[in-house]
Structures are given as structure tokens and as C-alpha cells.
C-alpha positions in Angstrom: -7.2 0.9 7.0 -4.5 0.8 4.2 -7.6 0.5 1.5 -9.0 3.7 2.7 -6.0 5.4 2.8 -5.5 4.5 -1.3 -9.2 5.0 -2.1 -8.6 9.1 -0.9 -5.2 8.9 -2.6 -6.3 8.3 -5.8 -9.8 10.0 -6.0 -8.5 13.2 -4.7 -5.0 13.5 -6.1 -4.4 16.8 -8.2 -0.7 15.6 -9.7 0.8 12.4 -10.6 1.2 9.9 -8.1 3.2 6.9 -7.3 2.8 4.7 -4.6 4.2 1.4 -2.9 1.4 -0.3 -0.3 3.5 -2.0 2.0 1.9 -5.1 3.9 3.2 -8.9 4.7 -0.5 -9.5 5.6 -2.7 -12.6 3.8 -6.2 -11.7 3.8 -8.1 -13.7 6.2 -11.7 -14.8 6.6 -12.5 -12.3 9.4 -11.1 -9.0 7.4 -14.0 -9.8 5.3 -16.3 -8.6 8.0 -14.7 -5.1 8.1 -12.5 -4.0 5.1 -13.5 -4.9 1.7 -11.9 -8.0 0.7 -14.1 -10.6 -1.0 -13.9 -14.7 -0.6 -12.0 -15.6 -3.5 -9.1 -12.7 -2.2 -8.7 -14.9 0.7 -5.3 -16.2 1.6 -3.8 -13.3 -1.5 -1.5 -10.2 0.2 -3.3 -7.4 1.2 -1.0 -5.3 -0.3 -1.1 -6.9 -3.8 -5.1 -7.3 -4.0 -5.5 -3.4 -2.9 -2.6 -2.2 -5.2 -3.9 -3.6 -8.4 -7.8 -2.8 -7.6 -7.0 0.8 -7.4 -4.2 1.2 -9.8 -6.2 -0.3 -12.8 -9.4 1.6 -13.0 -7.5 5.5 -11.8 -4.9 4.5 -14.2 -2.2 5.5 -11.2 1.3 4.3 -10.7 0.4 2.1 -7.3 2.7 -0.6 -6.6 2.8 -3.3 -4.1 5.7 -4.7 -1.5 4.3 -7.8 0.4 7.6 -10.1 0.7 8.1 -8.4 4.3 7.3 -6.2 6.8 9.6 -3.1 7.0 11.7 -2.8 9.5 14.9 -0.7 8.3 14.9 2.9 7.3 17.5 1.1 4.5 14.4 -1.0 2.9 11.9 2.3 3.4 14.3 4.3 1.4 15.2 1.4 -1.4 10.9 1.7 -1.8 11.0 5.5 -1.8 13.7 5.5 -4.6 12.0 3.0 -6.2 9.3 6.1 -7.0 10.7 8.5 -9.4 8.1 10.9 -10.6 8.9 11.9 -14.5 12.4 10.2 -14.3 13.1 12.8 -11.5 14.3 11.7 -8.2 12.7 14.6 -6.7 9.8 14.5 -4.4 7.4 14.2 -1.6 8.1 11.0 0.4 5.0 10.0 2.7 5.2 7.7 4.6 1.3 6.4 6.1 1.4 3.9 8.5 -1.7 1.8 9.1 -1.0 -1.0 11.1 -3.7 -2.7 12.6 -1.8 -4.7 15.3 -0.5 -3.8 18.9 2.9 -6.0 18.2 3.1 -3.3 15.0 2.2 -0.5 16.9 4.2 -0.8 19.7 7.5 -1.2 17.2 
């Protein structure tokens, strides 16, 4: 779900954007049946794969964070801050969750 979420981001922004994808999660064999991961991005983070395919060709400011799940409000905000837009520490924080798990979802 987190790809489709960056696909709209980036396609329809209108100002500059920055974003973190957040996901511990290795890309398996079966994700390749429904999200679009290929066979040589197997065993790679989710997060890192989907972060550099569509930060390169929209020329966008998209990070990645796949050493852990988050689990604090503490870490959430140390990623926020991590985003200043034009050196200013002003702006929108959104936070999309797209977990795709019922351990994940029931946290």
C-alpha cells in the first residue's frame, strides 16, 4: 500500500515535498504477486527499494527508514525533524500509515 501512497505523492504534489517511508519489511517472493516489486528486489527493504524508485526520476526529497519499526512518538518526531523544508522547521507533518499486518494494526 506504501508504493501507492508515494506514486500519488509525487505525481500530484503542487509544492516541495519531503518524505521518510518508514518500513522494517524485506520484500518477499509473494509481494511480488500484488505490489510491484521485481525478483532481483527480493530480500532488499521495502522502504529503501520504493524510496529511491520514486525519488530519482520526480527529482523529490524521499528518504527511507528501514532499521525498525516505529514504535515511539520520540523516533516519529526525530524523522519529522529530520524534514526541514527550505532550512525551515516549519511544516505539515503527515503521518500515512499503511500497514499491511493485523499484529501492526492492532498496535
Amino acid at each position: 500500500m506504501a508504493q501507492y501512497v508515494a506514486q500519488q505523492m509525487v505525481t500530484s504534489r503542487t509544492t516541495e515535498i519531503k518524505g521518510i517511508l518508514a518500513d522494517a519489511d524485506s520484500i518477499e517472493e509473494k509481494n511480488l504477486r500484488n505490489q510491484y516489486f521485481i525478483k532481483n528486489e527480493i530480500g532488499k527493504k521495502k522502504a529503501d527499494v520504493l524510496a529511491k524508485r520514486y525519488s530519482n526520476p520526480f527529482g523529490i526529497d524521499l528518504r527511507s527508514y528501514s532499521e525498525e519499526y516505529i514504535e515511539t512518538t520520540d523516533l516519529l518526531m526525530k524523522l519529522f525533524d529530520s524534514l526541514k523544508v527550505n532550512n525551515k522547521k516549519e511544516s505539515i507533518k503527515i503521518l500515512i500509515s499503511c500497514v499491511d499486518n493485523n499484529c501492526a494494526i492492532r498496535s
